[in-house]
DOMI-894589 format. One record per residue (C-alpha): residue in one letter; x, y, z. Coordinates in steps of 0.001 Angstrom, whole numbers, plus 500000, padded with zeros to 6 digits. Layout:
residues N
AXYZ ...
end
This chain:
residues 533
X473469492621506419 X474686494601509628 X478732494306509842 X478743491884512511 X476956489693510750 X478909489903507684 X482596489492509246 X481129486376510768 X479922484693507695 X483125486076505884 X485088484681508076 X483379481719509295 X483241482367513283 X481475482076516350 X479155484768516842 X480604485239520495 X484266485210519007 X483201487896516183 X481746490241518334 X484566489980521206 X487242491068518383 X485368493450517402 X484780494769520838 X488519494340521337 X489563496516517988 X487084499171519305 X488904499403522652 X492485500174520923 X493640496697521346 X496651496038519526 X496573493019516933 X499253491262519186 X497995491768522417 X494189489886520926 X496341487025519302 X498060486821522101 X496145487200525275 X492816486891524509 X493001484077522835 X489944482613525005 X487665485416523432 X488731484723519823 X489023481034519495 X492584480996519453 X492641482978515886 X496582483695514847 X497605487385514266 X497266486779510337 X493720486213510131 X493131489199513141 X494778491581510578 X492690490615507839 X489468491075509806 X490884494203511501 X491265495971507425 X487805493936506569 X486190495799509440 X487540498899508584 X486561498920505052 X482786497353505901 X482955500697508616 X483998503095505952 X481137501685503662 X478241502389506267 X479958505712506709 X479610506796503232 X476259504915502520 X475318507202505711 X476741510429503862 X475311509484500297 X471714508949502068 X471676512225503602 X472851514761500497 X470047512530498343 X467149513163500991 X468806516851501432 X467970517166497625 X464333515795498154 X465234512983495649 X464925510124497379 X462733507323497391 X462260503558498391 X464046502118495242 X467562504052495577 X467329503560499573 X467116499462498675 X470016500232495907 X472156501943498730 X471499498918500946 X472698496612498312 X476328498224497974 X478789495778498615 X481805498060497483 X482458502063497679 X483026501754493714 X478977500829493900 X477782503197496390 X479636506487493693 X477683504888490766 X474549505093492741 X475684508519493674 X476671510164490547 X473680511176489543 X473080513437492324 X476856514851492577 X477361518813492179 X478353518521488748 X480307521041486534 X478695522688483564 X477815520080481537 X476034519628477501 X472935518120479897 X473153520470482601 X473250523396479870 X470417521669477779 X468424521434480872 X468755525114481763 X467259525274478434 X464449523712479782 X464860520519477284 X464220517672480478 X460345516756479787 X461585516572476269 X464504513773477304 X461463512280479287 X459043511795476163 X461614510408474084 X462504508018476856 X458801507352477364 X458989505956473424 X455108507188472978 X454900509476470305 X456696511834467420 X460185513261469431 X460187515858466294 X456632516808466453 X456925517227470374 X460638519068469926 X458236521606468127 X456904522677471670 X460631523657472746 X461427526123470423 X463031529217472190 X465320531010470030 X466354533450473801 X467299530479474645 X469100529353471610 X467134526041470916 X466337527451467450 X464235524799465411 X463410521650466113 X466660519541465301 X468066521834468318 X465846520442470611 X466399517109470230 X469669517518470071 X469544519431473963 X467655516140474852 X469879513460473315 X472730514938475726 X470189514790478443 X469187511410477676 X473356510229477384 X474431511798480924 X471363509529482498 X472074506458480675 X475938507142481924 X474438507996485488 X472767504669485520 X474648502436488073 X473263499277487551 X474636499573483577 X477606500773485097 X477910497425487338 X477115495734484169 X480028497166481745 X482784497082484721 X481877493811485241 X482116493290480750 X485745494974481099 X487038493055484272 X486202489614482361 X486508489839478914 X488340493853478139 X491735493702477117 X495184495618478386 X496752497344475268 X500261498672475385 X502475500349473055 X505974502209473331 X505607505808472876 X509137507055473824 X512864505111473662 X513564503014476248 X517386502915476647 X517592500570478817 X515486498426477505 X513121498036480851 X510150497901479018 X510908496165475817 X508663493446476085 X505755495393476263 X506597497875472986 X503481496041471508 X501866494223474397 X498145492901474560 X496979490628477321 X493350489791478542 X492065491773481852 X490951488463484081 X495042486950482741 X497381489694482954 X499899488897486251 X500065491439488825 X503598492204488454 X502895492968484971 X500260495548485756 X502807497311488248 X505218497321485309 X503081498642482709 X502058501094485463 X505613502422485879 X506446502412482284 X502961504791481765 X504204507340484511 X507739507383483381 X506686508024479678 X507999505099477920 X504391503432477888 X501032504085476357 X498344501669477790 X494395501255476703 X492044499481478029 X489864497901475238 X486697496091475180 X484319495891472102 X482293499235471891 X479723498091469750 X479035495221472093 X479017498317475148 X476754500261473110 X474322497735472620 X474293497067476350 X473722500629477267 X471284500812474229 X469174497988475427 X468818498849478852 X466374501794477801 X464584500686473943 X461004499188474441 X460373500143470453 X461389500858467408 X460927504449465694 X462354507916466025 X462369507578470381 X464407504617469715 X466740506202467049 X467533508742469024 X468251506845472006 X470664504772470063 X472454507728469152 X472552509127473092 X473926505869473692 X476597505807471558 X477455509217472950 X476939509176476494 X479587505320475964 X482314506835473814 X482415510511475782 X481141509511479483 X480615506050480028 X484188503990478502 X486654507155479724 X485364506537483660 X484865502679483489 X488173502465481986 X489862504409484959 X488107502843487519 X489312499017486217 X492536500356486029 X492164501091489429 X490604497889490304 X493705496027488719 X496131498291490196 X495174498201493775 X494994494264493542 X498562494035492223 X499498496233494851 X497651494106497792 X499692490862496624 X503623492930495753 X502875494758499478 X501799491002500437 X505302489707499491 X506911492111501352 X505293490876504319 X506199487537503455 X509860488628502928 X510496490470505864 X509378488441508578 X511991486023508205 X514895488671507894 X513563490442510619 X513446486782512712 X517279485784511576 X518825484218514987 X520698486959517099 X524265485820517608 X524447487040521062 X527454487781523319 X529958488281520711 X532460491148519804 X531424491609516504 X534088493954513797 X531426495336511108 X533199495586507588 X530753498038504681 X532930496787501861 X533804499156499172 X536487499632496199 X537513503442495648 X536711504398499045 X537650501649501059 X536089499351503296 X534969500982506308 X535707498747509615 X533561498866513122 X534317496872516247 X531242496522518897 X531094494506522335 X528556492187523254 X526029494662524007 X526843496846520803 X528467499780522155 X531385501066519459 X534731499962520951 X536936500645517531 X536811502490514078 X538953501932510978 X539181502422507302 X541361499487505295 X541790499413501118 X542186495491500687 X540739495440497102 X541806496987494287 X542301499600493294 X544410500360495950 X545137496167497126 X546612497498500374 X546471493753501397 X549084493669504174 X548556497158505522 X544571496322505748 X545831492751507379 X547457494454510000 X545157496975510956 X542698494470511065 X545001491539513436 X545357494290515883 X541500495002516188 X540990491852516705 X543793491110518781 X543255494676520707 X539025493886521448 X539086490293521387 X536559489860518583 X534571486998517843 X532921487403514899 X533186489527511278 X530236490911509472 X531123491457506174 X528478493575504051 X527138491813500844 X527249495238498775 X529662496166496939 X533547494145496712 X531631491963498969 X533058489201497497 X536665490370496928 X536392490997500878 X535439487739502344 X538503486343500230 X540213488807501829 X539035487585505367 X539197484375504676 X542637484470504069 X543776486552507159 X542101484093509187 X544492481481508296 X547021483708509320 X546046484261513024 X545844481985516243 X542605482571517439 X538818481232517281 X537593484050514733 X534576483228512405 X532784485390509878 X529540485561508291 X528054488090505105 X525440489666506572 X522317491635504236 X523132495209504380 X520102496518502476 X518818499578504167 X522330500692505932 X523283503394503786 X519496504631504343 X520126504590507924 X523144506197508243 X522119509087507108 X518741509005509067 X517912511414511906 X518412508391514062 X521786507622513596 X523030510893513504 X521210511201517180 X523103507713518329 X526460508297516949 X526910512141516618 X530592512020516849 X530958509410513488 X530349509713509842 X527944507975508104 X530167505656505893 X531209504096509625 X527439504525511045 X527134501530507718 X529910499505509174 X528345499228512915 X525240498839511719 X526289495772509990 X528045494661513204 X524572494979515020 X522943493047512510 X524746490059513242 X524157490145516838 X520254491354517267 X518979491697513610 X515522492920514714 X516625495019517064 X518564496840514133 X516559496655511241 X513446497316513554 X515304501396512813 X515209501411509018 X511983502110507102 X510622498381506241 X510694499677502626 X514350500254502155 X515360496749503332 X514881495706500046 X512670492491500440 X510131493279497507 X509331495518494401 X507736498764493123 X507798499806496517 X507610503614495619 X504267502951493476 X502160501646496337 X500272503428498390 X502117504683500842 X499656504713503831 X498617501530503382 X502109500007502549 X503092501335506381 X500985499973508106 X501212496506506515 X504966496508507142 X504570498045510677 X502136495309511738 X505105493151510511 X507381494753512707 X504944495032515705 X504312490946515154 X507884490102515401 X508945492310518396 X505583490850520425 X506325487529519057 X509994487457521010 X510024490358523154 X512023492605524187 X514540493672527063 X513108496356529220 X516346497061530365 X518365497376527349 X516025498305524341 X515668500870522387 X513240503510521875 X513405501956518194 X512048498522519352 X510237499713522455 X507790501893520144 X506251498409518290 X505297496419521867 X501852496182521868 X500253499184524195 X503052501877523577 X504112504345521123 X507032507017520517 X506725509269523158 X505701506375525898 X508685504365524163 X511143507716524664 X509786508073528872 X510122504553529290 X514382505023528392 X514105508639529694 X513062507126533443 X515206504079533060 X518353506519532317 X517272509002535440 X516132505981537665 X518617502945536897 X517541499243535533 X513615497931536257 X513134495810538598 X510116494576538263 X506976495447535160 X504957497146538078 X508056499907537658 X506552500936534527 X503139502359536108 X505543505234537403 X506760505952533480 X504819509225532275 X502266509096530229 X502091505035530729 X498450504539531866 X496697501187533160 X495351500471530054 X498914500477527946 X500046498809530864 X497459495934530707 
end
């Protein structure tokens, strides 16, 4: 089925409406420039469901790519024929087009590949061919240069022959991933103390493939690298065996014996050891899909939170030995005031923090308090709460998420926006900003550090960015931004632009004054029609 055809049928659309998105991803079109003006050549389909065909199409592209690639080392070799051309065809995953593959791979020196130096092959052929004596035929072998020294040698060369093609069979292969997704089971013991105790349930842990919960096989995962963890993946070998047994005895006799025996072989040394990596796999990308899923989930909201615009807004990064570190911003977030107060213990400098903090507010006219919900969090907002009984004017406050702010502070960014501060205060105006334009400040912290999901540091990293920056190009596209006012940090996620385009459009608003108009942005460098359009 070409690809064109298949995204349609996956995903249930007009031919016309297929074709025009794919057109559209071929052109560089951004996911939120399709959902959101083109929506007359897709049928109206939301952002969600363009993503999903945008990493569909990709993967169906990378599939003809490699079926391409497999096809051409195969008729390099002079091997191929009709039957493994229809078996490329029929791939429906890369795991299927490596098992049809693998037996034409550049392998490493092998017990087949050394048997058939030997020249033991036609003998692995008449055993297969189940027609006759294998030991009066090994007789013809012989070849003690060789080192196949009676006839018990031979058919020994041509047993580990006959196991490597029996494990190089990827229809059986199919078959037995298929037996371990459905009915293997996960087997986990504790190898190592566990202190802490994180992985104490699963010190003797057994759970069904098709059952075990995602989150579980993340776990188990972690527990594995860390050292804590030994995990197996079991399914009945004598049940395997038989499989991989039956798929080449027509008869009974010596052939068939010896078959058997390659079978057992080629499933406990070649066979189980690959299938039970590549199920791992299988089970470990999946849990990774739905925990990078839940990010997704998670963040859009944060990153949506209502801006509480037009406010002087003090920042307070709470903290007990070192203080709570205080930040006063105007309405556009430029830094108007810096301060360090010790309102909780140990030091319970109450009235010395309340009167640093009066004349702040008193001095910039502040509106609002961010308090930080880290650490003495708590012991702060009492603290607040109290001094605002204490002073004539309309002050409110609100505890703002300050996941990510330590991260940032210390980023290359910050350092290049507030050279002249330290990064415990960088924290504090931060949390300020959040309060007024929480996308426009958490849009500078790596989506993975705003803590909105788990096992971040086990998932692929590639593929976790770009999930989280399609996120973050949604929401900025969804509510725009201010060409006159935003940063290179929120410019670089509208649709059509990038770093560098995001740093000239700044660099010529800075040298040029405010825009005007959007035609103003056909003079940016670098900013061509089509990032324009």
């Amino acid at each position: 089925m070409e690809i064109l055809e298949q995204l349609t049928t996956e995903f249930n659309l007009r031919p016309d409406h297929a074709k025009n998105i794919v057109d559209l991803l071929d052109e560089g079109n951004t996911i939120p420039f399709i959902a959101r003006y083109r929506k007359e050549m897709t049928g109206a389909i939301d952002d969600q469901v363009l993503r999903k065909f945008s990493d569909r199409y990709e993967y169906l592209l990378n599939l003809k790519k490699r079926k391409e690639e497999v096809a051409k080392v195969i008729t390099e070799q002079e091997k191929m024929t009709d039957e493994i051309q229809a078996a490329i065809e029929a791939c429906a995953t890369l795991t299927e087009i490596e098992d049809v593959y693998r037996p034409f791979k550049q392998k490493k020196k092998t017990r087949a590949s050394v048997a058939i130096e030997k020249g033991l092959k036609p003998l692995a052929e008449f055993i297969l061919a189940q027609d006759g004596d294998p030991y009066a035929e090994a007789e013809k072998y012989i070849n003690h240069e060789q080192g196949v020294n009676d006839a018990a040698a031979a058919v020994a060369g041509a047993r580990d022959i006959i196991a490597e093609i029996i494990s190089d069979n990827a229809e059986l292969r199919k078959k037995l991933r298929a037996l371990f997704e459905n009915h293997g089971e996960i087997q986990v013991k504790m190898i190592a103390d566990d202190e802490k105790g994180t992985y104490a349930m699963y010190a003797d842990y057994a759970e069904l493939v098709p059952e075990i919960k995602n989150h579980r096989v993340l776990a188990i995962n972690r527990g594995e690298k860390e050292g804590h963890l030994k995990v197996k993946l079991y399914f009945n070998p004598d049940m395997a065996k038989r499989v991989c047994a039956a798929k080449y005895i027509h008869s009974k006799g010596a052939c068939a014996d010896i078959i058997t025996e390659a079978a057992d072989d080629g499933y406990d040394r070649l066979i189980e050891p690959s299938i039970e990596r590549e199920v791992r796999a299988i089970l470990t990308d999946r849990a990774s899909e739905q925990a990078i899923k839940m990010f997704e989930v998670n963040l859009r909201p944060l990153l949506l939170q209502p801006p509480v615009k037009g406010k002087v807004t003090m920042g307070l990064d709470p903290g007990y030995r070192t203080g709570c570190k205080v930040a006063v911003v105007d309405a556009t977030g430029k830094v108007l005031a810096t301060s360090v107060i010790y309102p909780v213990p140990p030091h319970n400098k109450i009235e010395e923090s309340k009167k640093i903090v009066k004349d702040l507010i008193a001095k910039c006219g502040v509106n609002v308090i961010a308090i930080g919900n880290g650490t003495a969090s708590k012991e702060t907002e009492i603290f607040v709460a109290e001094l605002l009984k204490e002073i004539d004017a309309d002050v409110s406050y609100a505890v703002v998420n300050e996941a990510g702010a330590s991260v940032y502070s210390a980023s290359p960014l910050a350092v290049e926006e507030f050279p002249d501060y330290d990064l415990t205060l960088r924290s504090a105006i931060s949390i300020a900003r959040r309060l007024q334009d929480p996308l426009a400040e958490l849009i500078k912290i790596d989506p993975k550090s705003i803590g909105v999901g788990q096992y971040q540091h086990d998932m692929d990293k590639k593929r976790l960015d770009s999930v989280l920056g399609g996120v973050l190009e949604d929401c900025v596209n969804s509510v725009g931004v201010d060409l006159n006012t935003a940063s290179v940090s929120l410019l670089r996620f509208v649709a059509g632009l990038n770093s560098g385009i995001a740093k000239n459009i700044v660099a010529y608003r800075e040298e040029n004054g405010a825009f005007s108009e959007r035609k103003q942005l056909l003079k940016v460098s670098k900013l061509g029609a089509k990032a324009y359009e």
